[in-house]
Structure formats: structure tokens, C-alpha cells
N, C-alpha and C positions, 0 to 999 in steps of 0.2 A: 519462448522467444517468439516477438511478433515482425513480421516486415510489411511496414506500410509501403504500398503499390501504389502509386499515383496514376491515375491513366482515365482518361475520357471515359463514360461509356457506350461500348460501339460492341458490335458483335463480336470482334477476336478479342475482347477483354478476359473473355473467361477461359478462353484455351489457352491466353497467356498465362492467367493466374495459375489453373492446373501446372501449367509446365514447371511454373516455379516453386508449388509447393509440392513435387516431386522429391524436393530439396531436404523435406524433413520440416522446414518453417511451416508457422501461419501465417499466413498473408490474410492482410487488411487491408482491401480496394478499397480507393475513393477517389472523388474526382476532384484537380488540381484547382479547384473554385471555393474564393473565401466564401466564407471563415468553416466552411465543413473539413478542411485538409486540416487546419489547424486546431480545430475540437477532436478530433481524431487523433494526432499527434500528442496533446495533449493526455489525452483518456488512456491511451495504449500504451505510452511510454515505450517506440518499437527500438528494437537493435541496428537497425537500419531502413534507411527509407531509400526508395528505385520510384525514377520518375521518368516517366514514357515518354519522347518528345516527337513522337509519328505525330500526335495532331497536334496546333496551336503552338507550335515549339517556343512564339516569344511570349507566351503566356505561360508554359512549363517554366520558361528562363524565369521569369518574376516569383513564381511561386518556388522554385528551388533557392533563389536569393534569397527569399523571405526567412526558408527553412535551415539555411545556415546560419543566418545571423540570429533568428529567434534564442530566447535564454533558454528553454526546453527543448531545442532539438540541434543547437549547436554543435556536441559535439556526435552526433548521432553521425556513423557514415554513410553517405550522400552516392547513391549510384547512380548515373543518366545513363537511359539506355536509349535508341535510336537518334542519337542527334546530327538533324543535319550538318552535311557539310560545308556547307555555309556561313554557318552558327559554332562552330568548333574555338576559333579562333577567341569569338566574344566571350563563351561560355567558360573558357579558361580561364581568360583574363576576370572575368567576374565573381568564380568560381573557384579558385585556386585545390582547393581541399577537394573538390566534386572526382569518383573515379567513373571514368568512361568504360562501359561495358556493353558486351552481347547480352542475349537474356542464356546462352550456354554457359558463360563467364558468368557470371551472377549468380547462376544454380549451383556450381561448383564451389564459390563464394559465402552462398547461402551456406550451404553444406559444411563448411569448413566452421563459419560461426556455429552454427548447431552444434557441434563436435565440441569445439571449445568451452561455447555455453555449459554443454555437459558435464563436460570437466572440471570447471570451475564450480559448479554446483554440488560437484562430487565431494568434492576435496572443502568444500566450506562445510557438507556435512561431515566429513570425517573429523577437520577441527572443529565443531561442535560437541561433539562427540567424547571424542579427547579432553577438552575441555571439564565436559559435565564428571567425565571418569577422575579427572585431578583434582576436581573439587567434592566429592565423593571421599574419595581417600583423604584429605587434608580434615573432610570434618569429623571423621571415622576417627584420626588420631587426637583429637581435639577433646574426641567423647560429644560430640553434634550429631543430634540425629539427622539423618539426613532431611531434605529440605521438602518431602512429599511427605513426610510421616510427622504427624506433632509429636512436642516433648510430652512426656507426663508429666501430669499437674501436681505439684506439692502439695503434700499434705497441711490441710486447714487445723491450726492451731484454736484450741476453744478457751476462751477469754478467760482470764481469772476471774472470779468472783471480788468485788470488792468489800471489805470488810460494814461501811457503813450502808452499803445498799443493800445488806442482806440482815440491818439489824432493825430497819426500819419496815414501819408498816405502811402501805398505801391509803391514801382518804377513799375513801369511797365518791363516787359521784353523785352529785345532786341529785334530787329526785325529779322525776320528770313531773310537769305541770299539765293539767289536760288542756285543751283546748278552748273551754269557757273561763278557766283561770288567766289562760293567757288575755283573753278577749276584755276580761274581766278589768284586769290590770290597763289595760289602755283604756280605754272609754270613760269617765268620770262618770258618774250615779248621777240621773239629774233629782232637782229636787221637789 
């Protein structure tokens, strides 16, 4: 599971990062500047993206729009963390789906996806599992080898003899011609 981290960079970027991948996530910093957030998004495919809005907050705001409505991260959950208070009001209304958080709320959050991630991965390998064991059994009573092991091969049946190809005899082949014979034959004798 990846969380892309949007955020300037500025010196408390990386003691932010640490905090949050405390969480159990990887976080994937970048900076909220086209088109890198969105190759990024793109490549990662993250379970959630947190967008810093301590610096440039109405250039966080464009780039969070962007990232809701995009077809690849639409439905991805959209965390804003430091938004001013000024900007709360706009951000909702523009924003509807965005959840507002601490970066303490967020870790907690992170953690909780993680946990479920887990889970859900668990339990898709057990129905794989399951799965291969039912079809296993199903080709067992079938008399199917199983699907890693080839069948053996049938025995190769040897041709009957036919009665007129075995009463006849072969021509022989021509005799071969030497090489001043062949020469011979093209070239007309002058006279």
C-alpha cells in the first residue's frame, strides 16, 4: 500500500514524511507541481493521497481538484491536511468528498488502511486457495491429471502394411550424369 504525500519541498518535509510512515504505509513525496503529481499518481496507483496546504494553499486547492475529478485517482481518498482557515469554507464547497485532517488523524487513518489492506489480501489468498483445492478434487474424480503434471501420451499405433505397396517393387533412380555430360548436352558441337 502506497500514500502519495503532496507537499513543497522545504526542510520539515522529511520529518513530516517519517511521522507518517510510522503508520506502516509507504509514502511517495512529490511536489503539488504539474504534471510530476500526476505521473506519480499515475505510476503508483496510491490508496490514498494527503495534500499539505502550509504552503501555496490555492495552488494545493487546484491541484486537489484536479486529483478528484481525474479518471485514475477519483476514487482514491483525498486527505487535506493544514488548511487554512480562511480557505475551509471554499475547500468544502469545491471539495465535497476531501476529509480534513491532522498529520496525528492521518497516521491513525494510515494505520487503519494498512490493517485492512492486510486483511483483504489475506482472505483473497485464502480464496485462491480454496479455489485451486476445489478444482484439484473436481479433476481427481474426473480421472484429470492435475493441471501441473502432463497427461501420458498414447500409445502410437504402427500403420498397417498395405497389401499393394508391399507387392511391388521400387524403380531405381536414374543414373547420375558427370559433369562434361551435362556440359555436353547444352552446348551444340560447332562444326
Amino acid at each position: 500500500m502506497s500514500i502519495l504525500y503532496l507537499h513543497f519541498d522545504t526542510p520539515e518535509r522529511g520529518g513530516r514524511i517519517q511521522k507518517l510512515s510510522r503508520s506502516g504505509a509507504h509514502i511517495v513525496a512529490s511536489e503539488p507541481r504539474w504534471p510530476g503529481f500526476h505521473e506519480v499518481a499515475k505510476k503508483e496507483k496510491p490508496s490514498a493521497i494527503a495534500i499539505d496546504f502550509s504552503l501555496a494553499p490555492s495552488h494545493c486547492l487546484e491541484t486537489a481538484d484536479y486529483l478528484a475529478k481525474a479518471k485514475e485517482t477519483r476514487e482514491t481518498p483525498l486527505y487535506l491536511i493544514r488548511v487554512p482557515e480562511d480557505r475551509v469554507d471554499l475547500v468544502k464547497k469545491r471539495l465535497p468528498q476531501a476529509i480534513f485532517v491532522t498529520e496525528q488523524e492521518l497516521s491513525g487513518k494510515l494505520a487503519q488502511i494498512e490493517k485492512d489492506a492486510a486483511e483483504k489480501a489475506r482472505q483473497k489468498k485464502e480464496a485462491a486457495a480454496e479455489a485451486r483445492k476445489l478444482a484439484r478434487a473436481k479433476s481427481a474424480k474426473a480421472g484429470v491429471p492435475p493441471a501441473g503434471k502432463p497427461a501420458p501420451a498414447p500409445k502410437a499405433k504402427k500403420p498397417a502394411a498395405s497389401p499393394k505397396a508391399s507387392g511391388k517393387k521400387r524403380k531405381p533412380a536414374p543414373a547420375k550424369k558427370g559433369a562434361a555430360a551435362k556440359r555436353a548436352a547444352r552446348v551444340p558441337k560447332k562444326k
